[in-house]
N, CA, C and O of each residue as an XYZ file, in Angstrom:
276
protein
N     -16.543    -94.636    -94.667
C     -17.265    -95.877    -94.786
C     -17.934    -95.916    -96.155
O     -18.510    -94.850    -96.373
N     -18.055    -96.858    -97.218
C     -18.489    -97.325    -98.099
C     -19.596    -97.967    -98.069
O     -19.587    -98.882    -97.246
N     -20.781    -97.815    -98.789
C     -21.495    -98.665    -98.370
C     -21.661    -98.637    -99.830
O     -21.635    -97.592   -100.480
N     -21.872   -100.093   -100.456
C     -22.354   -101.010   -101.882
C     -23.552   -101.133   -101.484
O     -23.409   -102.173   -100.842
N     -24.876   -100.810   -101.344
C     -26.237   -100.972   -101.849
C     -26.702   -100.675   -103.544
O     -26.640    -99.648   -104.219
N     -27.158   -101.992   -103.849
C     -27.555   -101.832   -105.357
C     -28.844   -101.325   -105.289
O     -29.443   -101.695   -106.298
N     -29.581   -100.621   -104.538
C     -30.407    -99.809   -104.740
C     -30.238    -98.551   -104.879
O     -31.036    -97.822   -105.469
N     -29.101    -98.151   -104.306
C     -28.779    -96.591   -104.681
C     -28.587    -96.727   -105.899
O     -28.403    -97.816   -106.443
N     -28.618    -95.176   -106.705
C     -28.993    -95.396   -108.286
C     -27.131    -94.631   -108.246
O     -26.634    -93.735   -107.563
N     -26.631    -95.446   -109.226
C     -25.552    -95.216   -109.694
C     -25.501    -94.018   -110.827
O     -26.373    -93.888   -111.686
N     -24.306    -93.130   -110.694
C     -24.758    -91.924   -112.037
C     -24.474    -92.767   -112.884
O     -24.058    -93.924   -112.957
N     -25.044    -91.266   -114.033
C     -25.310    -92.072   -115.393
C     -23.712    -91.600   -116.145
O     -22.984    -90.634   -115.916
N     -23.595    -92.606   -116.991
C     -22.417    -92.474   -118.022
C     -22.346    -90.935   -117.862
O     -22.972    -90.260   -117.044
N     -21.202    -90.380   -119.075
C     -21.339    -89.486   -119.418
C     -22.296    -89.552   -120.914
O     -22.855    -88.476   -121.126
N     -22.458    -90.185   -121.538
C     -23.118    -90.194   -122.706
C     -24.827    -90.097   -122.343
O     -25.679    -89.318   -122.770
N     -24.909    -91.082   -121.500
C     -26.168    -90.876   -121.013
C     -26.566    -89.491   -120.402
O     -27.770    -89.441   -120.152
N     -25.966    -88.512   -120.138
C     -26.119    -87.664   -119.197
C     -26.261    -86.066   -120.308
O     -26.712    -85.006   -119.874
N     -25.773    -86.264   -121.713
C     -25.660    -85.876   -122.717
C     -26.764    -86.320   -123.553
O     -27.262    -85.447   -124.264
N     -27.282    -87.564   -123.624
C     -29.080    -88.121   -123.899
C     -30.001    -87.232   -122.779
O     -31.192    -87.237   -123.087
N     -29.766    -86.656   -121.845
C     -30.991    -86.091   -120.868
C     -30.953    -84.592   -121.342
O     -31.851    -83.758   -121.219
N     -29.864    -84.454   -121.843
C     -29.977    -82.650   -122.285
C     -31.134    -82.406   -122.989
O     -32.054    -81.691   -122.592
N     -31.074    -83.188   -124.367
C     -32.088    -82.479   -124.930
C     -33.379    -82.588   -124.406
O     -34.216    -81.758   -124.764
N     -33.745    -83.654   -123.453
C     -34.911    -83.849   -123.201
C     -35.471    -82.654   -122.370
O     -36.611    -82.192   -122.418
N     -34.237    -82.185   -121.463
C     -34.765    -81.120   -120.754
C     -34.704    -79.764   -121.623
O     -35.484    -78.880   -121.271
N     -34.025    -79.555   -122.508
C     -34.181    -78.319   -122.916
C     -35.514    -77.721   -123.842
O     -35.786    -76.529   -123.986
N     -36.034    -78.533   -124.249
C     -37.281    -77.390   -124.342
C     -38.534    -77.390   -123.335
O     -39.655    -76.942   -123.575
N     -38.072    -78.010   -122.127
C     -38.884    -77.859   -120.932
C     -38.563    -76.133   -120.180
O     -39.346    -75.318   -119.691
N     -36.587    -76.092   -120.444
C     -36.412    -75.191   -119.949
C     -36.831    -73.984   -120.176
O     -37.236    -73.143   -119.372
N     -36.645    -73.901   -122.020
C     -36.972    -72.779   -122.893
C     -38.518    -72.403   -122.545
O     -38.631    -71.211   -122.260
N     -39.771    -73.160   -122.500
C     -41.025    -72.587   -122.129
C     -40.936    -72.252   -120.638
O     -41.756    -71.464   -120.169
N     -39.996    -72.799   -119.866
C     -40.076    -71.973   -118.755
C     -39.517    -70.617   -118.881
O     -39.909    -69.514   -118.501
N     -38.814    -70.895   -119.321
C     -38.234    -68.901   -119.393
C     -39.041    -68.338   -120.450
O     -39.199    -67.144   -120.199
N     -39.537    -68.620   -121.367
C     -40.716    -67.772   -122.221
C     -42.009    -67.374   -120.974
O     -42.390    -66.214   -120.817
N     -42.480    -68.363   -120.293
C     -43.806    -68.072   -119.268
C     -42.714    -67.057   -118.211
O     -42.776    -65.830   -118.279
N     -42.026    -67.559   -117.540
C     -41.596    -65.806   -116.657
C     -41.153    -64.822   -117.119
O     -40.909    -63.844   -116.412
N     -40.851    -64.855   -118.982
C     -41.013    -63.618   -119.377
C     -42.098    -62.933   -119.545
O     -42.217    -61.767   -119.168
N     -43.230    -63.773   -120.282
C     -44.252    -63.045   -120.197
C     -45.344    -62.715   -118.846
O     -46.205    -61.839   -118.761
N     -44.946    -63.759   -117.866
C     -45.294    -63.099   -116.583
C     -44.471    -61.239   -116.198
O     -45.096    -60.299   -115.707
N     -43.526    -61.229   -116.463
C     -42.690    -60.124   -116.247
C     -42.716    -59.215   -117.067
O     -42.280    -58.110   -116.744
N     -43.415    -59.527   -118.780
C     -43.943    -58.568   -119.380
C     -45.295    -58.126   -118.738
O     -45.307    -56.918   -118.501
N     -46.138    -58.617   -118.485
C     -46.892    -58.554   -118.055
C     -47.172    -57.768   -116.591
O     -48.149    -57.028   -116.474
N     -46.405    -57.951   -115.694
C     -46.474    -57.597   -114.704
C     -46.104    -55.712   -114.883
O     -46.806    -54.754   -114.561
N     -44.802    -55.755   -115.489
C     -44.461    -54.238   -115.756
C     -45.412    -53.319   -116.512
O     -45.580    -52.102   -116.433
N     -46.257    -54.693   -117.627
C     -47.666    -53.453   -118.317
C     -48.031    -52.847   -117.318
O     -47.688    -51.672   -117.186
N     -48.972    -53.602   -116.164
C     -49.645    -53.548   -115.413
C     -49.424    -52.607   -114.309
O     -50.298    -51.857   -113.876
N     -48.094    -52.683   -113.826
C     -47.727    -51.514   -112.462
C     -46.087    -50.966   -113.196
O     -45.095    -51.424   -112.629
N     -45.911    -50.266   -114.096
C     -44.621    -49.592   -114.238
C     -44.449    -49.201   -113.145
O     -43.606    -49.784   -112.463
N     -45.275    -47.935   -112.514
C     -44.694    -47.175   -111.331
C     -43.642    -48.106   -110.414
O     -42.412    -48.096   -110.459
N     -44.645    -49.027   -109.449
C     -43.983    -50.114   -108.971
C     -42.940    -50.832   -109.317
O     -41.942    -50.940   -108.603
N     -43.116    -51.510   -110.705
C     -41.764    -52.209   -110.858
C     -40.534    -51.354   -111.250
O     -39.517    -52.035   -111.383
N     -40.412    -50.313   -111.421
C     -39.388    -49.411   -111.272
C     -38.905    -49.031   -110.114
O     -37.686    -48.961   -109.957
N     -39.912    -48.680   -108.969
C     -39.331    -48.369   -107.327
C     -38.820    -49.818   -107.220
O     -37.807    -49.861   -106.522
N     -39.161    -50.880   -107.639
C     -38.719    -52.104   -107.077
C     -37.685    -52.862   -107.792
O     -37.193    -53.930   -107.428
N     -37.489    -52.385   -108.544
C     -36.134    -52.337   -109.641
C     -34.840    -51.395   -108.669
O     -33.799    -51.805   -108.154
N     -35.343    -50.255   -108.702
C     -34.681    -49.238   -108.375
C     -34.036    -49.291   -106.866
O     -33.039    -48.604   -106.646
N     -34.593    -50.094   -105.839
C     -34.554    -50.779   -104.452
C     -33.825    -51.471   -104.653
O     -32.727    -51.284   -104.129
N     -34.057    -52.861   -105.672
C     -32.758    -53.446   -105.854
C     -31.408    -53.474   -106.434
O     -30.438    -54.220   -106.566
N     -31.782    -52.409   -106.688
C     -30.237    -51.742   -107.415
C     -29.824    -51.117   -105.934
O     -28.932    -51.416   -105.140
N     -30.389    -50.577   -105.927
C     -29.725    -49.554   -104.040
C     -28.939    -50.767   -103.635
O     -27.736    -50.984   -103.778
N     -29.847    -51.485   -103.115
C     -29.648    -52.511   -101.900
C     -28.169    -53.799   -102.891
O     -27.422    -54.255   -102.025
N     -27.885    -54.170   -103.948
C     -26.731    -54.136   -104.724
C     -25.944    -53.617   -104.229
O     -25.209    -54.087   -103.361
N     -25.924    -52.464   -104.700
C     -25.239    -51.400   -105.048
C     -24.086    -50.945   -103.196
O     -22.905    -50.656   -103.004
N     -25.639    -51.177   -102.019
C     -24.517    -51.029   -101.237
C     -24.199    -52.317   -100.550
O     -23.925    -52.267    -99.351
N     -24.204    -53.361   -101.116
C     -23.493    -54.666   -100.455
C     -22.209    -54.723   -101.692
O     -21.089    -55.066   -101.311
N     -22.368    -54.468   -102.766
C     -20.960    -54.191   -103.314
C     -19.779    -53.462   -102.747
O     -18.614    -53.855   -102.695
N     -20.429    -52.020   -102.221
C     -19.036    -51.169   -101.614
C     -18.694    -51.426   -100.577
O     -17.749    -50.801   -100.094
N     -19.424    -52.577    -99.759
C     -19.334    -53.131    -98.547
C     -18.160    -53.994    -98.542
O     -17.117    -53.780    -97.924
N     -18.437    -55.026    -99.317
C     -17.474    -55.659    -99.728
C     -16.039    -55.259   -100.425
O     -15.061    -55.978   -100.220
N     -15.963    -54.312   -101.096
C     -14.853    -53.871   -101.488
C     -14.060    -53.020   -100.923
O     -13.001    -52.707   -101.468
């Protein structure tokens, strides 16, 4: 079933959709600068920890890979 409502928003061109890139990309870039330095930050703070918890998720990887294969 089809339904034509001109309130649903129709996509955008492709050109238009190529105008929204840049707008989002330096929204993206300070997002990944702030969870890096959250994540620098976090590892100053507890190495011990973020290594067992690094190291957990490598295990837990590690055996859903040989699971699968």
């Amino acid at each position: 079933m089809v339904v034509n409502d001109p309130s649903i928003e129709q996509e955008p061109e492709s050109g238009e959709r190529q105008a929204n890139v840049p707008a989002v990309v330096p929204r993206v870039v300070s997002e990944v600068r702030r969870a890096d330095e959250r994540l620098v930050s976090l590892v100053q703070e507890r190495p011990v920890a973020t290594l067992c918890a690094v190291a957990a998720v490598g295990y837990l990887i590690g055996r859903v890979v040989t699971r699968l294969g």
